[in-house]
N, C-alpha and C positions, 0 to 999 in steps of 0.2 A: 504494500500500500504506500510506502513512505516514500519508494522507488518511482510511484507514478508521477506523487507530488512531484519530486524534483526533476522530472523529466517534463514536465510540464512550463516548468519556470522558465522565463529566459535569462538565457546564459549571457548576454550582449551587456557586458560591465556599461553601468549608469558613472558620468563623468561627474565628480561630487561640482559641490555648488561656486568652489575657488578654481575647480577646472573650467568648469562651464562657460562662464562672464570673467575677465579680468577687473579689475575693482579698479578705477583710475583717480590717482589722488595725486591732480595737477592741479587743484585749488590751493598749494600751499600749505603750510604749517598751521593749524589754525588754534592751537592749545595754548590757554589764557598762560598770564604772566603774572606777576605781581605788577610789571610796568603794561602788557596786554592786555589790557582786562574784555572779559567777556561779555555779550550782552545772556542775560539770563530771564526767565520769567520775576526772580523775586529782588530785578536789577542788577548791576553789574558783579562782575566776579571776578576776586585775582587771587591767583595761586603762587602761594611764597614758596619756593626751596628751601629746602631746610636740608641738607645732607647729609645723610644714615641717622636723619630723625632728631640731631641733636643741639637742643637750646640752651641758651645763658639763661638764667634770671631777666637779665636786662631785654632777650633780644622775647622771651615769652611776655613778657609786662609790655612791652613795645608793641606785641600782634595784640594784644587784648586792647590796648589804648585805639590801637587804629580800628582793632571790630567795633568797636565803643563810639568811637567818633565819626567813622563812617560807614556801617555798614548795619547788620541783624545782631550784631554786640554778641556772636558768637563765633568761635573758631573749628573751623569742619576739617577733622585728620583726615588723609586720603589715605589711598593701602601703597602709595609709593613713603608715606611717613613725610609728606608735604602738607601744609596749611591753606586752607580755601577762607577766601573772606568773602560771604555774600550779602544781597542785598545794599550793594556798593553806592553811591550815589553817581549820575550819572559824570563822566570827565572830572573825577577826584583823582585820579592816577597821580599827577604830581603832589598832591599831597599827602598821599599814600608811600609815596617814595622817599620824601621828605621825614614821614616818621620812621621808615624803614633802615633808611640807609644810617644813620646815627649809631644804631644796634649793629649793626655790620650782616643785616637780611640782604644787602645788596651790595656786596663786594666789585661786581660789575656788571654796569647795567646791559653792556651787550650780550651778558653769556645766563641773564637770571633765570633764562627758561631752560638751560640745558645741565644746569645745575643736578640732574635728577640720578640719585646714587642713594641705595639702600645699604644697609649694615648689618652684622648681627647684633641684636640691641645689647644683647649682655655682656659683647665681648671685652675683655681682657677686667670686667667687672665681677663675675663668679668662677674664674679658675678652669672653666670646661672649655673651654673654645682650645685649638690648635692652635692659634696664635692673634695677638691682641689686634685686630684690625684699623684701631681710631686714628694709630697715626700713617696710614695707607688713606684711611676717609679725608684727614688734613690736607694731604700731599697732593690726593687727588683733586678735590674742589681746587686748592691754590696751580696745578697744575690747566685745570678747564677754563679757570678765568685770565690765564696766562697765553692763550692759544686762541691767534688769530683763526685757525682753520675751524677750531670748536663751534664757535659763533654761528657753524652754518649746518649745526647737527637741529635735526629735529627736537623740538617739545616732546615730544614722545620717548627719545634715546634715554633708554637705563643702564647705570652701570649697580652691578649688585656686589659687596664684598661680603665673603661669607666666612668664619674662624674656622671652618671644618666642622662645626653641629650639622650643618643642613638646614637651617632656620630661615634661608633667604632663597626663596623663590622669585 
């Protein structure tokens, strides 16, 4: 019986859905900034870098000040361990940049969108990682903001450092 079923099917491999259509993304980089800001439904949106997730005192009191003063007075983690400010008001950017840059959220404004580098959160802080990654996360960010060719990597490019757990997808 089971022999019929399959003899019945057809055999003629179906082209999945990335073979079928190419997907053409010749509109550009379009992944908001902290200086990009996005138009959204609940007004504009800027996404701060934050590299392998890790803040000062100063530079977290600095994103609550600017949710506070211009946005939904809340701060949205993303799963790259980046900060989204929404409900922005609209062409606040420079003032936005203004509070930022102070805290050192904006090391350079050419490279703030390609900033995006994950980490293992606990590295070289509970003794299990294979080796301390923080100052490879230092070296990197100062290395990305140092590099004319960076500036023309997408929004989207991730760099992941991971201590040997597997904790960085």
């Amino acid at each position: 019986m089971m022999v019929g079923m399959l003899a019945a099917m057809s055999t003629a491999p179906h082209p999945s859905s990335s073979q079928a259509t190419a997907v053409s993304r010749d509109g550009g980089d379009a992944c908001p900034g902290a200086l990009r800001l996005h138009a959204a439904d609940d007004g504009a949106l800027a996404r701060v870098r934050i590299p392998g997730g890790v803040l000062t005192v100063r530079q977290a009191t600095s994103l609550g000040d600017a949710a506070r003063r211009l946005g939904d007075g809340e701060l949205h983690l993303t799963s790259r361990g980046n900060v989204q400010l929404r409900g922005l008001r609209p062409a606040c950017g420079a003032e936005l940049a203004g509070l930022l840059e102070p805290a050192g959220l904006l090391p350079s404004p050419a490279h703030e969108r390609v900033r995006n580098v994950v980490a293992s959160p606990l590295s070289g802080l509970d003794g299990h990682g294979v080796r301390d990654v923080r100052p490879w996360l230092t070296a990197l960010d100062a290395a990305l903001c140092a590099s004319t060719a960076a500036v023309t990597l997408s929004g989207r490019f991730l760099f992941a450092l991971d201590d040997g757990r597997g904790d960085v997808a």
